[in-house]
C-alpha positions in Angstrom: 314.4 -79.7 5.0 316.4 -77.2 7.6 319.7 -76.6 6.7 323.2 -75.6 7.9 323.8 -72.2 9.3 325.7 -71.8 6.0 323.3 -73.3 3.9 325.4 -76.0 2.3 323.0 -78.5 3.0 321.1 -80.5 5.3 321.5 -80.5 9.1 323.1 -83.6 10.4 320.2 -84.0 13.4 318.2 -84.5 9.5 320.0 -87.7 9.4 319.1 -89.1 12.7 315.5 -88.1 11.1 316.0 -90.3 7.7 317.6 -93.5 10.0 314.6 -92.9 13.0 312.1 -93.2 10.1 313.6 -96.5 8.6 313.5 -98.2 11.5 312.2 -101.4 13.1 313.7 -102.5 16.0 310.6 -103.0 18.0 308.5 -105.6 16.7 305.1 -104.8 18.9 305.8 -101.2 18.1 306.0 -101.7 14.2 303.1 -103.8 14.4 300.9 -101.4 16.4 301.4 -98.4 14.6 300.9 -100.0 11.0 297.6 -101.8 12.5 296.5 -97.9 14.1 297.5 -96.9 10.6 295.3 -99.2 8.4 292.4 -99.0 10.7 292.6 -95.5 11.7 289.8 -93.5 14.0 286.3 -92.6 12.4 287.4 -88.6 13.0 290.4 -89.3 10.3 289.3 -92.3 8.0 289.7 -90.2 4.9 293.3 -89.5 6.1 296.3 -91.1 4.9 298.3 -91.8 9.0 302.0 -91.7 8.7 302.3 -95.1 10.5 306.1 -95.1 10.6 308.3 -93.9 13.7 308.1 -90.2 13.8 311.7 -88.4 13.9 312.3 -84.5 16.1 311.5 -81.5 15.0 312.6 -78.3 15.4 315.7 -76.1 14.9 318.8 -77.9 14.2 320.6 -75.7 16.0 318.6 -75.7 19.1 319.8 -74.8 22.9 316.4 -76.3 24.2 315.1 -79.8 23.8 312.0 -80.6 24.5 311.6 -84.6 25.3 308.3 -86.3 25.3 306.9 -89.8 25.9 306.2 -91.1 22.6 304.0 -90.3 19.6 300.1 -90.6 19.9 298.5 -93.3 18.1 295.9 -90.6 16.0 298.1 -87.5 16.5 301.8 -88.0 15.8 300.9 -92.2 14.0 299.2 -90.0 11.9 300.6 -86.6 11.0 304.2 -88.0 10.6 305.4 -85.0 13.3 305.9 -85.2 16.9 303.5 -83.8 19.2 301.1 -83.0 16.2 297.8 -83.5 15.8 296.5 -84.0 19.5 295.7 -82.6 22.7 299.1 -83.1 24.3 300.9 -80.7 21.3 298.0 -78.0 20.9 299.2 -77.4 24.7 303.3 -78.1 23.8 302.8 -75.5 20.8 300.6 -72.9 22.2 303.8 -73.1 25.2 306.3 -72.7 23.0 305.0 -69.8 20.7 304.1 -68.0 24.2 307.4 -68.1 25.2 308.6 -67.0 21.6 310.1 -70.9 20.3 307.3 -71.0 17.3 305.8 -68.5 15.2 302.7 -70.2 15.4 300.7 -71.8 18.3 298.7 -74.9 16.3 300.6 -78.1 15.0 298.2 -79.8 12.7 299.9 -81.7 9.9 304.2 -81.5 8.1 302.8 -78.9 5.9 301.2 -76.4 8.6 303.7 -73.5 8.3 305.2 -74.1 11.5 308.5 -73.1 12.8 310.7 -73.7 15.7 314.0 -71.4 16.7 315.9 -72.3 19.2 313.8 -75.1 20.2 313.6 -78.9 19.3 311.1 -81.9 19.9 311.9 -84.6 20.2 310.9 -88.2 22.3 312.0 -91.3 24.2 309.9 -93.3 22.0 309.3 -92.8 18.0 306.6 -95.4 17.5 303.3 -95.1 19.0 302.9 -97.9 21.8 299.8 -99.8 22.4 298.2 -97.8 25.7 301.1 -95.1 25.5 303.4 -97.5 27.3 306.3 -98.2 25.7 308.0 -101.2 27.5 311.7 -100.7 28.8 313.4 -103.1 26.1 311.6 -100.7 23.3 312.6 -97.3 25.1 316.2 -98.9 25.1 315.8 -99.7 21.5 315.4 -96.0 21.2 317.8 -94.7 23.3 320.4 -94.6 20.4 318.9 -91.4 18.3 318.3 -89.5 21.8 322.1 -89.6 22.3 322.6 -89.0 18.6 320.6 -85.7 18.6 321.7 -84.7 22.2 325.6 -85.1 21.1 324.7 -83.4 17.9 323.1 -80.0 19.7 326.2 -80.2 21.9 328.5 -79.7 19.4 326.2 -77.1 17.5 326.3 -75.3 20.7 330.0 -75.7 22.4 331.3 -72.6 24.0 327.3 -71.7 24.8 326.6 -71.1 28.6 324.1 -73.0 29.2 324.9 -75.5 26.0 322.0 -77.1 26.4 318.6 -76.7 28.6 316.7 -80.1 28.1 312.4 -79.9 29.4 311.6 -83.4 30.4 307.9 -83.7 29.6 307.2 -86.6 32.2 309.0 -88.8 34.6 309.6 -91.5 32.4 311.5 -88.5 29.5 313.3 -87.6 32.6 314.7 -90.9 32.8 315.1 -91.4 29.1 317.3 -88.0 29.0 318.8 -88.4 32.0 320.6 -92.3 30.9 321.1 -90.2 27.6 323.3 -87.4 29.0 324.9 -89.8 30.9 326.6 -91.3 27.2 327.2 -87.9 26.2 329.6 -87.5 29.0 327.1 -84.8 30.7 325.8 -86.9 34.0 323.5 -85.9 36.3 325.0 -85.1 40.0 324.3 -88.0 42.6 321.8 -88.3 43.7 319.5 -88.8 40.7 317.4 -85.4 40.5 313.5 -87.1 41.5 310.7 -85.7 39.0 308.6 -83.0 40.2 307.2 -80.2 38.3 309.7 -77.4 37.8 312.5 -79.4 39.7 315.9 -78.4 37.9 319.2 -80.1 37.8 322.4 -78.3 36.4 324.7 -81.1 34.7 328.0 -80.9 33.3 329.1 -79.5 29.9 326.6 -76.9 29.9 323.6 -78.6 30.1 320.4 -77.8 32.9 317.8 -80.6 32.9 314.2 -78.9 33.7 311.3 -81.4 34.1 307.4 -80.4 33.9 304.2 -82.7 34.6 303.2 -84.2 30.7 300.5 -82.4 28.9 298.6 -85.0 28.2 294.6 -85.2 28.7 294.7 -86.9 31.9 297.3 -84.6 33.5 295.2 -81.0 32.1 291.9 -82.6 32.5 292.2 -83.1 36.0 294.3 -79.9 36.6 297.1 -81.5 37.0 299.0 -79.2 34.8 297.6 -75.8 34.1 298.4 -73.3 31.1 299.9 -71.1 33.7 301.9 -73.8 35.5 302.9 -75.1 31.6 304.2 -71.2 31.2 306.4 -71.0 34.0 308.7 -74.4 32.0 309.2 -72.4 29.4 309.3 -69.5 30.9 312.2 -70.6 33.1 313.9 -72.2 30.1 314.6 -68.9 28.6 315.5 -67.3 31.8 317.9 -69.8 32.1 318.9 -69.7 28.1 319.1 -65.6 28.8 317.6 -65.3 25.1 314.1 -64.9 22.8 314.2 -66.5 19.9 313.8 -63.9 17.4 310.7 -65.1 14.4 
């Protein structure tokens, strides 16, 4: 478990983790992931899946957030960490250690060695949903920890300029961190920013929101979203952050 600066103990984004974990909110979403769990994919039957929601992670003392969509059935359902274990956070992972957030580029399983600084991931959703699409009562339903870890970064980070530079992986974590801000008193300027890749929005108390296309299969298959196109996110993140996490 991360810890304090100090080291007195664990960090308090660790206890959104414990209360995201517990919970079951969503009764599609706790059914699906239990059923993905107990039935698993051929690739991973010997595999014990995680089947639970699946909390952030990262450095507790993060100035960039990295929001996602949700968990994947077989990769986060399973590995019991975000982004982990699929196609979607072999490219997150290989971004972030390029641009000097990990000290490793794979995310395969809790107990891989991996290490953020300076970075945190984290989701709209913490269950897997049933065709990726969480519905808008269940991203509600999850709206609560968002806030919870954005306010909790915020006051890690007051007096930092930029506080806070949140990626938006998607339109629908744009949205998600966007209504989240918005209850941590930092709003977005009127009008709404739209989703585009790249497109940047400064709000108030410190905090730049920086969106990017979603890495997922459909959006890198196609060409959607290229390696290079993925650099310049992060790349532009720690322009803006004016610092290299040092591993």
């Amino acid at each position: 478990m991360q810890r304090l600066r100090d080291g007195t103990g664990p960090s308090p984004i660790q206890g959104v983790a414990r209360r995201v974990v517990k919970c079951r909110r969503c009764e599609r979403l706790a059914e699906y992931r239990e059923r993905v769990g107990r039935e698993k994919r051929r690739a991973f039957r010997d595999q014990t899946y995680w089947a639970r929601p699946v909390p952030g992670f990262g450095d507790p003392d993060a100035r960039l957030l990295v929001v996602g969509l949700a968990p994947a059935a077989h990769g986060g359902n399973r590995t019991g960490r975000i982004f982990t274990g699929d196609r979607s956070g072999d490219w997150l992972y290989r971004g972030l250690y390029r641009a000097g957030f990990a000290n490793q580029p794979e995310s395969v399983g809790r107990d891989d060695g991996l290490v953020l600084r300076g970075a945190y991931v984290t989701a709209a959703a913490r269950c897997a949903p049933p065709d990726n699409k969480p519905t808008v009562e269940e991203l509600a339903n999850c709206s609560d920890y968002l806030v919870e870890e954005i306010r909790i970064l915020l006051e890690r980070n007051e007096g930092e300029n930029p506080a806070l530079v949140v990626v938006a992986l998607g339109a629908i974590a744009m949205r998600a961190a966007i209504a989240a801000l918005a209850r941590t008193r930092a709003p977005a300027p009127r009008p709404l920013p739209r989703f585009g890749h790249m497109a940047e929005a400064t709000l108030s108390r410190g905090v730049v929101l920086l969106c990017s296309y979603h890495p997922s299969q459909q959006n890198t298959q196609t060409g959607l979203l290229s390696e290079r196109m993925f650099d310049r996110v992060f790349a532009r993140a720690r322009e803006i952050l004016n610092v290299r996490p040092q591993l």
